[in-house]
VEXNU-901497 format. One record per residue: x, y, z of N, C-alpha, C in turn. Coordinates in steps of 0.1 Angstrom, whole numbers, padded with zeros to 4 digits, always signed. Layout:
VEXNU-901497
XYZXYZXYZ
...
This chain:
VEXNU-901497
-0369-0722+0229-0379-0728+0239-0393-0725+0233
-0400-0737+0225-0412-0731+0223-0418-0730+0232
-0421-0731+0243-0432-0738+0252-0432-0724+0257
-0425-0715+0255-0427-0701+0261-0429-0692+0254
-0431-0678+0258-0437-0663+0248-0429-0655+0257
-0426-0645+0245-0418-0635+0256-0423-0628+0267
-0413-0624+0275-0420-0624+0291-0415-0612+0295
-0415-0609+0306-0411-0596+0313-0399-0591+0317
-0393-0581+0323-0381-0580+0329-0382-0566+0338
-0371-0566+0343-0368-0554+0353-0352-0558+0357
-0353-0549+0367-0340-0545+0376-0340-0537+0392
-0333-0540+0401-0335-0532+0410-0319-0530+0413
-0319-0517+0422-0305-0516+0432-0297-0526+0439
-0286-0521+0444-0286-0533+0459-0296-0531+0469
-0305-0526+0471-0310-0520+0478-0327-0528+0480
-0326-0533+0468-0340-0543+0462-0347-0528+0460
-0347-0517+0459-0356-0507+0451-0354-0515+0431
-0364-0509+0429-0365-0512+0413-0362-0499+0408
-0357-0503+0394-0347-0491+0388-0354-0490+0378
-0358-0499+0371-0366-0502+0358-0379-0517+0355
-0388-0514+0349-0391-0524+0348-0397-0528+0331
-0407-0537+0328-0413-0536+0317-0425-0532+0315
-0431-0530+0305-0448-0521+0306-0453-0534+0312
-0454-0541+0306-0462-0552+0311-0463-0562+0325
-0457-0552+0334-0456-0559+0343-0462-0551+0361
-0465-0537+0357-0472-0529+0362-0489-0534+0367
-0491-0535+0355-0507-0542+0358-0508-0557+0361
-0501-0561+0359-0497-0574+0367-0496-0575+0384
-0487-0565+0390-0486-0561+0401-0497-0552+0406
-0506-0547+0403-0517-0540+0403-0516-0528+0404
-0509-0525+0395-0509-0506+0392-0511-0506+0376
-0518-0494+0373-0525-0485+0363-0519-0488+0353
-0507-0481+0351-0495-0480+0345-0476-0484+0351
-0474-0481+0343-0457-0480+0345-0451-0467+0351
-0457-0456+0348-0454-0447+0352-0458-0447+0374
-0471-0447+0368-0477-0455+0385-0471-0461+0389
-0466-0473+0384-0459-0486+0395-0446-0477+0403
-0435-0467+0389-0423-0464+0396-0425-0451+0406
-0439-0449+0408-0441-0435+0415-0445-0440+0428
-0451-0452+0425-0451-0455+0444-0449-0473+0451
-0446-0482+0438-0433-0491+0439-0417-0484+0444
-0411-0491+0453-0399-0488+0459-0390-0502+0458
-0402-0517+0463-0394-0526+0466-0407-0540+0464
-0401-0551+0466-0414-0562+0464-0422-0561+0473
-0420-0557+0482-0430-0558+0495-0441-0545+0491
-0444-0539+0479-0451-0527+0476-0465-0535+0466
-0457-0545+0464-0464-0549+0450-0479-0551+0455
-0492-0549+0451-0506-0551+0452-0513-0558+0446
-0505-0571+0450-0510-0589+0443-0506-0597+0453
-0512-0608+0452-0511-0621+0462-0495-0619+0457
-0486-0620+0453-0476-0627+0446-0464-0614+0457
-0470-0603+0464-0463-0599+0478-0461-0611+0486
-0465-0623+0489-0462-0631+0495-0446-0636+0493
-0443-0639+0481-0433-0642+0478-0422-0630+0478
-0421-0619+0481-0415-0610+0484-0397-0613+0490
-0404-0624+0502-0389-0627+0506-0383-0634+0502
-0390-0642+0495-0382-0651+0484-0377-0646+0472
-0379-0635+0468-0373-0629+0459-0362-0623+0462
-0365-0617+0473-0350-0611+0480-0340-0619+0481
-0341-0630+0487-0331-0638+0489-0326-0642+0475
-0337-0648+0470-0327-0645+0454-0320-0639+0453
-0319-0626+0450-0313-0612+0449-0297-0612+0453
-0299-0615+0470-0290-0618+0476-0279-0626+0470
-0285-0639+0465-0275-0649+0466-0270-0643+0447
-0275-0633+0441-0268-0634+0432-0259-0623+0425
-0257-0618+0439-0249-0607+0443-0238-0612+0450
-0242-0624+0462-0232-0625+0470-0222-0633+0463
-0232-0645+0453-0223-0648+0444-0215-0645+0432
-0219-0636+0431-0218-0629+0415-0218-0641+0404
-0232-0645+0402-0234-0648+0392-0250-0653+0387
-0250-0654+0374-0268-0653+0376-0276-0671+0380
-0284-0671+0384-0292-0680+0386-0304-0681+0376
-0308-0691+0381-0323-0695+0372-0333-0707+0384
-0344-0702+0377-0357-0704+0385-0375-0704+0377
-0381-0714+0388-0396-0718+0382-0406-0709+0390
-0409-0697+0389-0417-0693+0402-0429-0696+0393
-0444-0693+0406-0456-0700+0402-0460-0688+0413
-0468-0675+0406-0474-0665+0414-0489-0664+0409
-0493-0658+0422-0505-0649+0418-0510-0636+0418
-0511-0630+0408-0509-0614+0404-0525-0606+0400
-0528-0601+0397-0540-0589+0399-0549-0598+0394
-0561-0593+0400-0578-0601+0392-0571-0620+0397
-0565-0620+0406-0565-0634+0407-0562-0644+0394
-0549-0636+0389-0546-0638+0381-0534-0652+0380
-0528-0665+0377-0519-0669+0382-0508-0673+0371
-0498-0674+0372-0486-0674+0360-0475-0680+0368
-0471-0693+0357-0461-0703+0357-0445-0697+0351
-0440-0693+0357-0429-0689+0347-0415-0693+0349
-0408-0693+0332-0395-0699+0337-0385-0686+0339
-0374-0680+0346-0369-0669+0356-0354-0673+0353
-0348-0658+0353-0333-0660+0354-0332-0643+0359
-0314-0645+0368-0313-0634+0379-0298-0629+0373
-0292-0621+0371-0281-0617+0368-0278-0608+0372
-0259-0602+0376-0254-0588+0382-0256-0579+0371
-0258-0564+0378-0257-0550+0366-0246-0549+0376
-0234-0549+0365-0224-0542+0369-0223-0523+0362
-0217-0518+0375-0215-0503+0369-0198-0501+0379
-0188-0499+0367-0177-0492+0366-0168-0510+0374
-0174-0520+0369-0169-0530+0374-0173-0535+0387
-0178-0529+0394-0190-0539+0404-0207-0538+0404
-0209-0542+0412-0223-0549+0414-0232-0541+0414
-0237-0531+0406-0246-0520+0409-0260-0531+0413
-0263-0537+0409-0279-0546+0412-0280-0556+0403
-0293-0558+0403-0296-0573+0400-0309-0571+0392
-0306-0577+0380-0317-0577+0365-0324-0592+0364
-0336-0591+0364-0343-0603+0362-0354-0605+0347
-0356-0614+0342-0363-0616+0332-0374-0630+0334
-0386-0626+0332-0394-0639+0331-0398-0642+0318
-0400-0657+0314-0409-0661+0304-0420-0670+0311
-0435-0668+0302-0446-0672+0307-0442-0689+0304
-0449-0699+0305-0446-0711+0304-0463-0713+0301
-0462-0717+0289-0476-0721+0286-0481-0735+0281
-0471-0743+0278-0474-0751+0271-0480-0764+0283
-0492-0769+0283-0498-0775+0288-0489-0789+0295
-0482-0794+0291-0474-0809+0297-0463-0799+0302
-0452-0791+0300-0448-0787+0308-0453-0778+0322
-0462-0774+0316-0469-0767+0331-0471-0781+0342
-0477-0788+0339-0481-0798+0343-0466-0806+0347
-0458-0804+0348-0447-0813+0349-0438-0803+0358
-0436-0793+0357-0428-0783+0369-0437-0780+0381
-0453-0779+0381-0464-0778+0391-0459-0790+0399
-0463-0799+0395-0461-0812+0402-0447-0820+0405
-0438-0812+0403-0426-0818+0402-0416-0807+0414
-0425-0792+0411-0414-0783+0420-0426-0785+0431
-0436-0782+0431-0442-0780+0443-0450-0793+0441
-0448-0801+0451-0463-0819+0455-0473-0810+0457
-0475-0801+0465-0490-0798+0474-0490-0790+0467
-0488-0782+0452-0495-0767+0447-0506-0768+0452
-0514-0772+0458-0527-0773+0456-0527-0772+0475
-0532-0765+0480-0530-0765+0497-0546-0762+0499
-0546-0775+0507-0566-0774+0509-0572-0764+0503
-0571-0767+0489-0583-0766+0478-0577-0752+0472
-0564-0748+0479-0562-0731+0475-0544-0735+0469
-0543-0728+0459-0532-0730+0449-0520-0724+0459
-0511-0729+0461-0494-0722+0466-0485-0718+0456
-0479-0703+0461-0469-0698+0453-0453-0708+0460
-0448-0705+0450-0430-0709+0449-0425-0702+0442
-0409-0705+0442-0400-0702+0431-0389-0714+0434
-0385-0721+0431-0375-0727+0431-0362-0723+0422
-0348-0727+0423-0340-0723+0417-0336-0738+0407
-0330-0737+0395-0327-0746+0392-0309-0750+0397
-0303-0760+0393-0294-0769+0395-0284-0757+0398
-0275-0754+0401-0261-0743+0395-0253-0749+0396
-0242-0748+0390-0228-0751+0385-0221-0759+0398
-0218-0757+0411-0213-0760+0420-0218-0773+0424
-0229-0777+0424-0234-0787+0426-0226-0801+0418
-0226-0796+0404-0218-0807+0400-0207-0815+0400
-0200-0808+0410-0184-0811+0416-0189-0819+0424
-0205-0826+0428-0203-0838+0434-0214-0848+0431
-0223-0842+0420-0232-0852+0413-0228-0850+0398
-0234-0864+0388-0230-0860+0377-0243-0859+0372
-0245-0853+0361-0255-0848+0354-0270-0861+0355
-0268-0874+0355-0279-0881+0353-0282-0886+0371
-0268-0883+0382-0273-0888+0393-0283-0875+0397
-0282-0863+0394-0286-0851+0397-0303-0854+0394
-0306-0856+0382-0319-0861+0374-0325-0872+0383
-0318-0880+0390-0322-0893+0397-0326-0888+0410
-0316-0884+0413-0321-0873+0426-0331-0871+0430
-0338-0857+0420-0347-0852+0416-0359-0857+0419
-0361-0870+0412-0370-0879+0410-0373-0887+0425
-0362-0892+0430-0361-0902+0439-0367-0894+0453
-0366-0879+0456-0372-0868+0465-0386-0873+0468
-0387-0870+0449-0403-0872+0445-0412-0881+0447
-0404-0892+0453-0410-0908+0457-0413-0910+0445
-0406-0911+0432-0407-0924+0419-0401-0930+0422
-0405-0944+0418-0393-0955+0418-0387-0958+0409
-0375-0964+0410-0366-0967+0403-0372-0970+0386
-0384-0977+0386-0383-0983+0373-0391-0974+0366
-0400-0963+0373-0404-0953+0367-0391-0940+0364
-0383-0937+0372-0372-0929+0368-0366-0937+0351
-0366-0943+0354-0360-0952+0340-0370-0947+0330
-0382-0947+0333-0393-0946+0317-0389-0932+0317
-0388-0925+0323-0388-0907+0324-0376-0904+0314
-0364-0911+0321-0352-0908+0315-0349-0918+0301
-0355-0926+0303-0352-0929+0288-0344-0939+0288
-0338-0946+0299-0325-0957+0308-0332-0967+0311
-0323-0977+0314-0331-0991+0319-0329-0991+0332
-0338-0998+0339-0339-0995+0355-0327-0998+0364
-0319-1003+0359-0307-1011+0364-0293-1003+0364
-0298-0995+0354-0289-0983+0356-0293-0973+0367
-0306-0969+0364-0309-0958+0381-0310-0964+0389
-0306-0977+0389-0304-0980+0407-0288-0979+0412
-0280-0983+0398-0265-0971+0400-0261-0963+0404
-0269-0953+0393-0269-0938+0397-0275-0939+0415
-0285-0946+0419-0291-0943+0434-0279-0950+0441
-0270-0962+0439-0260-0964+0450-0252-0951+0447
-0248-0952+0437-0236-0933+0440-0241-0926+0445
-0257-0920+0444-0261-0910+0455-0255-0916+0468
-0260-0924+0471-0260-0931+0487-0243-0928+0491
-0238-0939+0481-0224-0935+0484-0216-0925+0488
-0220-0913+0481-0217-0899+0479-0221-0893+0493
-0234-0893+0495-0243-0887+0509-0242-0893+0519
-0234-0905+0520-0229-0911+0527-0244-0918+0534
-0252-0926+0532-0257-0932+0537-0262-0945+0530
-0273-0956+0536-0268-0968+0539-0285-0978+0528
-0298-0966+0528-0307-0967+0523-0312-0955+0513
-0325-0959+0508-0330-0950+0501-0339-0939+0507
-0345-0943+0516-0349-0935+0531-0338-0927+0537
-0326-0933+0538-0317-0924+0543-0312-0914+0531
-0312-0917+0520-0310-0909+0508-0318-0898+0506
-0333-0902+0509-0339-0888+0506-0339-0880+0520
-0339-0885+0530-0335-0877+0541-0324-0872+0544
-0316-0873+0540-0306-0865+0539-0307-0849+0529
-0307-0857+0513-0312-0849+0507-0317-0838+0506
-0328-0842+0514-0341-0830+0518-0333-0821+0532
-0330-0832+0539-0319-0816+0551-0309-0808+0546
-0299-0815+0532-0293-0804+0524-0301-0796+0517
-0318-0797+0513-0320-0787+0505-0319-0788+0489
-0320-0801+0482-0321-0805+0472-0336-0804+0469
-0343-0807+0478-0356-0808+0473-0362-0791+0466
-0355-0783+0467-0354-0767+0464-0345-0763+0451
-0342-0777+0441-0333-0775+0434-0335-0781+0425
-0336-0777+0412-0338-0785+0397-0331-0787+0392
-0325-0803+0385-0317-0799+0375-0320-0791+0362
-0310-0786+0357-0317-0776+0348-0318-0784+0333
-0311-0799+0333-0313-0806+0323-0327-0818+0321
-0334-0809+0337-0346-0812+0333-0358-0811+0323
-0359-0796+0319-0365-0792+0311-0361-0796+0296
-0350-0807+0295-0343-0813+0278-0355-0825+0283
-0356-0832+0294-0365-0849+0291-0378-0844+0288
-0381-0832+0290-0400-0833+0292-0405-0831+0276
């Protein structure tokens, strides 16, 4: 992945305490050092950056990838000390000890490269920009289960169609002629059981797709 530099990581308990983390990610959270962050860091809700907001959203991560046992992946977009702000691309995995789930290890990479920044800002979050003041997220991308009822290019169409592009722009994106994503959009419909394209994203959006990337989106950009 060029578009990225190596990035940070850690780990916490079941417990969401942190067990370990990276040097570089202390002053980020706004502590001195490493040694500092583990002497009075316990859990996200400690951290001393705007990016405590997102606290519960991390947890719930956490959660689901324990309850599922398996790792996830994610775009979060925080803001960390000196008003500092970072795009990064995220993955969540089990620490097993003696064969179960001692906790949950995370790794970020920074995402720098100018068109993709610009293409997950605008694509995970419409309103980054909330009356004139930037919003944090994390979104997760696609996972495995999902595909047992989209296939990989209706997933991408999906995506897009949330986004209000239309058909003939989904086509320039993907690289397809428009006549095909309007296929791929009757099988959505079909599938979601409804009757328009209005009823497609509304649906959609009450299952919670709009919170979901495919992960073969970062191959078109």
């Amino acid at each position: 992945m060029s578009y990225v530099r190596p990035g940070l990581y850690g780990g916490k308990d079941l417990s969401g305490c942190y067990l370990y983390l990276s040097d570089d990610f202390a002053p980020l959270f706004g502590y001195r050092s490493l040694d500092h962050f583990m002497e009075h860091t316990r859990t996200d809700y400690d951290i001393k950056a705007k990016a405590v907001e997102l606290a519960p959203v991390l947890i719930e991560e956490d959660k689901k990838v324990v309850t599922n046992e398996c790792a996830i992946k994610m775009v979060t977009f925080a803001c960390f000390t000196n008003d500092t702000w970072s795009l990064m691309y995220a993955e969540k995995k089990p620490i097993y000890k003696d064969n179960k789930i001692y906790g949950v290890a995370s790794s970020y990479i920074e995402v720098t490269e100018k068109r993709m920044q610009s293409f997950l800002l605008n694509s995970c979050e419409k309103n980054y920009f909330f009356e004139n003041k930037k919003k944090q997220f994390s979104f997760n991308f696609q996972q495995n289960h999902n595909e047992k009822l989209f296939s990989k290019r209706e997933s991408e169409c999906l995506f897009f169609v949330i986004r209000g592009k239309a058909c003939s722009e989904i086509a320039s994106i993907l690289g397809i002629k428009r006549r095909t994503v309007e296929v791929y959009v009757d099988n959505l419909k079909e599938k979601l059981k409804v009757f328009n394209k209005s009823q497609l994203i509304e649906k959609a959006l009450s299952l919670g797709y709009y919170f979901i990337i495919p992960e073969s989106i970062i191959d078109i950009i």
